[in-house]
C-alpha positions in Angstrom: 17.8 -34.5 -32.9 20.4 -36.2 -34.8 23.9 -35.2 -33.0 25.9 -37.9 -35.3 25.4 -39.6 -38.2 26.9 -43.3 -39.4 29.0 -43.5 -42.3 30.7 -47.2 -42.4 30.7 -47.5 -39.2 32.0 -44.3 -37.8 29.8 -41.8 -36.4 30.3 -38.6 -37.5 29.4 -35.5 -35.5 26.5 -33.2 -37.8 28.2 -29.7 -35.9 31.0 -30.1 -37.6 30.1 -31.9 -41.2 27.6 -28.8 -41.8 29.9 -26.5 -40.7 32.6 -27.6 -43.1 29.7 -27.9 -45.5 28.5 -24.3 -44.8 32.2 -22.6 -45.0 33.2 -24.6 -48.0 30.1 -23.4 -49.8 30.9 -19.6 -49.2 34.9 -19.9 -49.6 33.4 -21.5 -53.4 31.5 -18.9 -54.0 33.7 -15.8 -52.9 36.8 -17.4 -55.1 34.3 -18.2 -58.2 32.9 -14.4 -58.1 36.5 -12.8 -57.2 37.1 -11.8 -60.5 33.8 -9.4 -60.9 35.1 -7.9 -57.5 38.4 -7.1 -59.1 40.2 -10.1 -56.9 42.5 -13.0 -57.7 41.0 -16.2 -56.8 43.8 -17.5 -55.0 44.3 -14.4 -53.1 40.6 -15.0 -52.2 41.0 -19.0 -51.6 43.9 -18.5 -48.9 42.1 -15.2 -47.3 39.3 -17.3 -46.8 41.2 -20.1 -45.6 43.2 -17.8 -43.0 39.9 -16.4 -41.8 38.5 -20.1 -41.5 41.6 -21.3 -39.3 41.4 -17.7 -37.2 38.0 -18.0 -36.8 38.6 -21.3 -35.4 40.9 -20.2 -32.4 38.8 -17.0 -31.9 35.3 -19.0 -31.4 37.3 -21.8 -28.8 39.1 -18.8 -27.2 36.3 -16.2 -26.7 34.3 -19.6 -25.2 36.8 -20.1 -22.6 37.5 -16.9 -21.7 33.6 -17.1 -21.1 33.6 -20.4 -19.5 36.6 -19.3 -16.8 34.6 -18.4 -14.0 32.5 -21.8 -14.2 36.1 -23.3 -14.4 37.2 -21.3 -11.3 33.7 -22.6 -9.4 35.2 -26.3 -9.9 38.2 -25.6 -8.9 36.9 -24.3 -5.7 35.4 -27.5 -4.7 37.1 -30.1 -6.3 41.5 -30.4 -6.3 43.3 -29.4 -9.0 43.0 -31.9 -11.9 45.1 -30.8 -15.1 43.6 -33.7 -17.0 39.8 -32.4 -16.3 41.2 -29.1 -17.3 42.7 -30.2 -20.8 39.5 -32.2 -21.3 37.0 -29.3 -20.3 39.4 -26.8 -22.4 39.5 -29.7 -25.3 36.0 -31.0 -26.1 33.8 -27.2 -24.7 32.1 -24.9 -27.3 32.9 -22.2 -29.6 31.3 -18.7 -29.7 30.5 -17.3 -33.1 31.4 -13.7 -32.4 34.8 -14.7 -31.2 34.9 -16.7 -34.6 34.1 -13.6 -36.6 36.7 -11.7 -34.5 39.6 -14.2 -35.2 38.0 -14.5 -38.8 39.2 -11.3 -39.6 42.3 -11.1 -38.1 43.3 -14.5 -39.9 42.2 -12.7 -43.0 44.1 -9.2 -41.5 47.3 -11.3 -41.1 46.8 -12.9 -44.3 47.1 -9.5 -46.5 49.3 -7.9 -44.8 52.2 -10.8 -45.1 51.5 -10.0 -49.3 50.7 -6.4 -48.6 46.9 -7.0 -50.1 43.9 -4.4 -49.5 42.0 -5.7 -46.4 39.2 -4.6 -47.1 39.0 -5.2 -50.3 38.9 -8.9 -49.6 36.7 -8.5 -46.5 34.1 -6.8 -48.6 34.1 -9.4 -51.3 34.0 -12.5 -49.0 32.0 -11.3 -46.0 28.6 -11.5 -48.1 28.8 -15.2 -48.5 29.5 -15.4 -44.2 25.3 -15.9 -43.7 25.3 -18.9 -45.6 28.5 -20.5 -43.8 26.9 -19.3 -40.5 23.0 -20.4 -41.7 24.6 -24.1 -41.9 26.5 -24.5 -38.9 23.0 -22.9 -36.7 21.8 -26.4 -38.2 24.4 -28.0 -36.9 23.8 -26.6 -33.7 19.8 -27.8 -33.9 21.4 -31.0 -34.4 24.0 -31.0 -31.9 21.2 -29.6 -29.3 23.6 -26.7 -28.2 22.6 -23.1 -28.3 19.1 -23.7 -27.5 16.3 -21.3 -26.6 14.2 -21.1 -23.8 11.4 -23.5 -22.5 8.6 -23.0 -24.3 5.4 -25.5 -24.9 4.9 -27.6 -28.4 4.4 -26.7 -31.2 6.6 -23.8 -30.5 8.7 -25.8 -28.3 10.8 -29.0 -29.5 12.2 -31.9 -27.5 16.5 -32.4 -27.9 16.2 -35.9 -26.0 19.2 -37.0 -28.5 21.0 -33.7 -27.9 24.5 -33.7 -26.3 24.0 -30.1 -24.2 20.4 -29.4 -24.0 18.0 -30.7 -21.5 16.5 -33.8 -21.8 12.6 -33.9 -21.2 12.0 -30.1 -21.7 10.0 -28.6 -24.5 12.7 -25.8 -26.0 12.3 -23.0 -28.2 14.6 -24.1 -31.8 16.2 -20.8 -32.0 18.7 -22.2 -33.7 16.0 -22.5 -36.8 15.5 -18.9 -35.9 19.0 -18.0 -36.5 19.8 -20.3 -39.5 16.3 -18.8 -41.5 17.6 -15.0 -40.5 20.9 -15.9 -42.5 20.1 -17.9 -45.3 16.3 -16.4 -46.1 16.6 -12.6 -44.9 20.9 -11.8 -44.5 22.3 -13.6 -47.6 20.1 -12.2 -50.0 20.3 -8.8 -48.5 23.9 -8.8 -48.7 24.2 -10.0 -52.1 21.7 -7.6 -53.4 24.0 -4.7 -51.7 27.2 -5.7 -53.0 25.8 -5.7 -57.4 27.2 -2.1 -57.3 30.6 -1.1 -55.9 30.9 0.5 -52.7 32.6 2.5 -50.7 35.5 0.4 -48.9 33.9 -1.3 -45.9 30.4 -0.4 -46.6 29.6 -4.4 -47.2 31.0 -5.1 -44.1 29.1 -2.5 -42.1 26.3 -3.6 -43.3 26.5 -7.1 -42.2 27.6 -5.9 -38.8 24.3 -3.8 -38.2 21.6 -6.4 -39.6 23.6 -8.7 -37.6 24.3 -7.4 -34.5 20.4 -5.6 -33.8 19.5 -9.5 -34.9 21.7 -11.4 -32.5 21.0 -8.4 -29.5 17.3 -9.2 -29.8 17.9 -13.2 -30.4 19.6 -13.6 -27.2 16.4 -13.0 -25.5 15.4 -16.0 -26.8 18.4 -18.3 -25.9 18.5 -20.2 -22.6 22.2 -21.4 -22.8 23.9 -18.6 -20.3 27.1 -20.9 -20.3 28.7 -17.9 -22.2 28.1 -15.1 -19.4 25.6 -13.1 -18.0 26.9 -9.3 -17.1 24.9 -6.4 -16.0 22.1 -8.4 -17.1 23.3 -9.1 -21.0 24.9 -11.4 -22.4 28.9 -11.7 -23.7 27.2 -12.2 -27.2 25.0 -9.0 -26.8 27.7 -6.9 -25.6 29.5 -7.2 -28.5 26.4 -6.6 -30.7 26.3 -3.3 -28.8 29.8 -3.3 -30.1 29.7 -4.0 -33.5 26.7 -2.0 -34.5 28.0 1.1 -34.1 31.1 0.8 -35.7 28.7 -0.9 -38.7 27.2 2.5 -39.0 30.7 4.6 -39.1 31.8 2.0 -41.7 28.2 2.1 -43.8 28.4 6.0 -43.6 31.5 5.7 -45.2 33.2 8.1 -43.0 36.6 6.8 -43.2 36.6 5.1 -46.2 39.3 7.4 -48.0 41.4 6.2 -45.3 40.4 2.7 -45.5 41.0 2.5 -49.3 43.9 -0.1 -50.1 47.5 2.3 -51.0 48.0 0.6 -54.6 51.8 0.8 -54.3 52.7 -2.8 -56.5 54.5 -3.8 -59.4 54.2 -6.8 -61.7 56.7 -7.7 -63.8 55.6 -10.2 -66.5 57.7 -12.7 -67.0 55.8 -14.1 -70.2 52.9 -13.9 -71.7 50.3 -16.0 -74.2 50.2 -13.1 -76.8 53.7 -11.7 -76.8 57.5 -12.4 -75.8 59.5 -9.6 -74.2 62.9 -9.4 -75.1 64.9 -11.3 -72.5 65.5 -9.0 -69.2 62.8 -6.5 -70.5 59.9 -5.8 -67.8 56.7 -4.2 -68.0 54.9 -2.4 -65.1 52.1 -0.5 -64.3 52.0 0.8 -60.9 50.1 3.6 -59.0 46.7 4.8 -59.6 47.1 3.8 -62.9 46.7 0.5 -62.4 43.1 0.8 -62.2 42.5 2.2 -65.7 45.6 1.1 -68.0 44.4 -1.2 -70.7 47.3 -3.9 -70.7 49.0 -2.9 -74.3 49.8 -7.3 -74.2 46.0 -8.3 -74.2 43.6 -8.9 -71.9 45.1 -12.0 -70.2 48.7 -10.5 -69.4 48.3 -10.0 -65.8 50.5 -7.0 -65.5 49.1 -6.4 -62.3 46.6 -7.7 -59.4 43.6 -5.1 -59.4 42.1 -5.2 -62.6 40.0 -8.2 -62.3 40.9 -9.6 -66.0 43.3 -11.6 -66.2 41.4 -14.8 -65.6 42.1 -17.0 -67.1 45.8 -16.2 -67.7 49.2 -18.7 -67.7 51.7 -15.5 -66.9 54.1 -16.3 -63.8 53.9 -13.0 -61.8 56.5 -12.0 -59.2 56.2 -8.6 -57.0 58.7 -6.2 -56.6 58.7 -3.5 -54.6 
């Protein structure tokens, strides 16, 4: 395996370059598509960068909430060390489903402080999420963490250069497993789904059911129980029992009227390419209507954020409420 790689004389760890690799990929796609999905691109950009950064703190704290009782079995035997503490806390693992957990909050958080449909922006970016999470299951083959079980060549693969998996033990690579699922079967699936418009949170059930019956029978193949073992399943398959249901309330499109974004804003244009207002004069379309008007100033006016056309445009937009 290749845990680090050398670039002028600093070793760089291959986790985290194809993870940043991975998520910059997707954010570039979601904000370079936004406009056929009726979004602004820099609406999309810092979503995408609020769900990065939540994701973040979700994955580390969803790991140590996992990792507490191994904590607690140090503790019992060794004295109190804060350092050791601050060290294990510092340099553990992150869990992916705590990641997609903070991922939407961060991008939850994120629309609400500019009063944004959620799930607008969680339908349009959550089909690029395979590709970011196809990349970092690389970097975990790299790494050598998140292996599978022992199993004999050719199946089985040796991590003697990995950081957490056993040295001198034939393992199964389903980190492959999991990276192939999301690049090869997920992301196309997901971007075939989302060429028509759907019902708000459709996209997202669907990821959530193709992904959590995948990751429930995957963990069957892992052999890293770092991240808890309860009743016999694992914290990760839990909340694959979890998710999958609520993917098939969202699919069915059950509460979608409810989930559909209240379009309550209005834009005022403070100039525009094609025409001057009089000085103090403002324009608005607000409501329903903001959907269908045709902007009477030309296609590049911007009057307001959810037709999807104003790209490119040089109007300075301010909401009101």
């Amino acid at each position: 395996m290749l845990p680090f790689i050398n670039v002028f004389g600093k070793d760089i760890p291959m986790y985290g370059l194809l993870m940043v690799i991975g998520a910059s990929l997707s954010i570039f796609l979601a904000c370079y598509f936004a406009p056929k999905r009726k979004l602004v691109r820099i609406d999309v950009l810092l979503g995408a960068i609020f769900a990065f950064l939540g994701g973040l703190l979700g994955a580390k704290l969803l790991f140590i909430i996992t990792d507490i009782p191994n904590i607690v079995e140090h503790f019992r035997h060794s004295p109190f060390n804060f350092q050791w503490l601050m060290h294990r806390l510092a340099t553990s693992g992150i869990v992916f489903y705590g990641g997609l957990i903070g991922g939407f909050f961060g991008g939850w958080v994120y629309t609400r402080m500019f009063a944004l449909d959620f799930w607008k922006h969680a339908d349009a970016m959550i089909p690029y999420l395979p590709l970011a999470h196809a990349f970092g299951r690389l970097g975990c083959f790299c790494a050598g963490c998140c292996y599978g079980r022992p199993m004999d060549p050719p199946w089985g693969v040796y991590f003697d250069n990995a950081i957490g998996a056993p040295h001198g033990v034939a393992l199964f690579p389903v980190q492959l497993l999991e990276a192939g699922f999301n690049l090869l079967i997920l992301f196309p699936i997901m971007l075939l789904f989302t060429r028509k418009p759907r019902k708000p949170g459709q996209v997202v059930g669907l990821y959530m059911i193709c992904y959590g019956v995948f990751r429930f029978c995957n963990e069957y193949l892992r052999s890293d129980e770092i991240r808890g073992i309860f009743l016999g399943v694992s914290t990760s398959q839990w909340i694959s029992l979890c998710l999958v249901p609520i993917g098939v309330v969202l699919i069915l499109g059950i509460f979608s009227d409810k989930l559909a974004g209240k379009k309550h804003k209005v834009w005022r244009i403070v100039s525009s390419e094609y025409n001057q207002p009089e000085e103090g004069e403002e324009y608005a379309i607000e409501g329903e209507a903001a959907d269908e008007a045709e902007c009477q100033y030309g296609p590049q006016c911007a009057v307001c954020t959810e037709c999807g056309e104003c790209e490119p445009y040089k109007e300075s937009q301010q909401p009101t409420e």
